[in-house]
Each structure stands twice: as C-alpha cells, then as structure tokens.
C-alpha positions as CSV (number, residue, x, y, z in Angstrom):
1,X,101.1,87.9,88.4
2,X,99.0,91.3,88.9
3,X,97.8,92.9,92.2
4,X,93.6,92.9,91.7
5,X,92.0,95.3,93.9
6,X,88.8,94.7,95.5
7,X,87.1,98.0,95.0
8,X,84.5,96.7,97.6
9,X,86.4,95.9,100.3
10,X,88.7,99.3,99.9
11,X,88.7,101.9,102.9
12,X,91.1,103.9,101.3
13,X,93.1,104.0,104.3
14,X,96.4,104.4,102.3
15,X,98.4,101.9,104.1
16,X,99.3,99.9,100.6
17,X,100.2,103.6,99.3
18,X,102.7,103.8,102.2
19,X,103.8,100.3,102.1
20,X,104.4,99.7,98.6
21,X,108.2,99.9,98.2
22,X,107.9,101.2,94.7
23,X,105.4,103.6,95.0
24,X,102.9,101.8,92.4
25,X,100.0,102.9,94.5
26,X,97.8,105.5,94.6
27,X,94.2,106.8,95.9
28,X,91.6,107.8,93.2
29,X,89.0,110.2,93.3
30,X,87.0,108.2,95.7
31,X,89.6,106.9,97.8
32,X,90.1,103.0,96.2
33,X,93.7,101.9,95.5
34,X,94.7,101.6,92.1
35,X,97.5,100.1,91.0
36,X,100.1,101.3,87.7
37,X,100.6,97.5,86.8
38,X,103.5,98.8,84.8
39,X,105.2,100.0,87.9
40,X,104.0,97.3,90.3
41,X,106.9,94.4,90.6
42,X,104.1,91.7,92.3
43,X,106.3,92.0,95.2
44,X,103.0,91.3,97.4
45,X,103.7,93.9,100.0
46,X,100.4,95.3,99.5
47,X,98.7,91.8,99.8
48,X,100.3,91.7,102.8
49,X,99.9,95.3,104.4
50,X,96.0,95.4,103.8
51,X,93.9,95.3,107.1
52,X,90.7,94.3,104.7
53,X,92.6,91.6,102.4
54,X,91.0,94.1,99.2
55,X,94.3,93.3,97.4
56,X,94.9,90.1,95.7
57,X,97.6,88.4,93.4
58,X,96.5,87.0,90.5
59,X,98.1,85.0,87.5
C-alpha cells in the first residue's frame, strides 16, 4: 500500500502533517502534502485525519 495525494483536493491545511504519527508528511512549496513513502508505514492516519478526503491508500 502507498498514501496517493490528491494534489487537487489539497488545502494545505497541515492537519495530516500534525496527525501522521511518524512524521512522513510535509508541506511543499505550494502548500500540497507530500508524502516520503520510505518513511510512511500506511498506517492510514492521514486517510483518516483529511477534512477533503485528498489522501488515499492504494495497492
């Protein structure tokens, strides 16, 4: 599994980058989410957290 971000539907309102328990989240430039896959455990927290459902899990 990987956590997909929907650049589209990203605010950048940080509240996956405070949620994600192990800190595998950060804002760009331009305020999208990106994700360090090689930190990122696919807990779903993020999924989860999102108020604009612009994180996914995918195989």
């Amino acid at each position: 599994m990987v956590a997909i971000v929907d650049v589209e539907e990203c605010t950048g309102c940080g509240t996956c980058v405070e949620d994600c328990p192990v800190e595998a989240i950060t804002l760009n430039d331009e305020d999208i989410a990106v994700i360090d896959e090689d930190t990122c455990t696919d807990c779903g927290t993020c999924v989860d957290v999102c108020p604009t459902s612009a994180i996914s899990l995918e195989e």
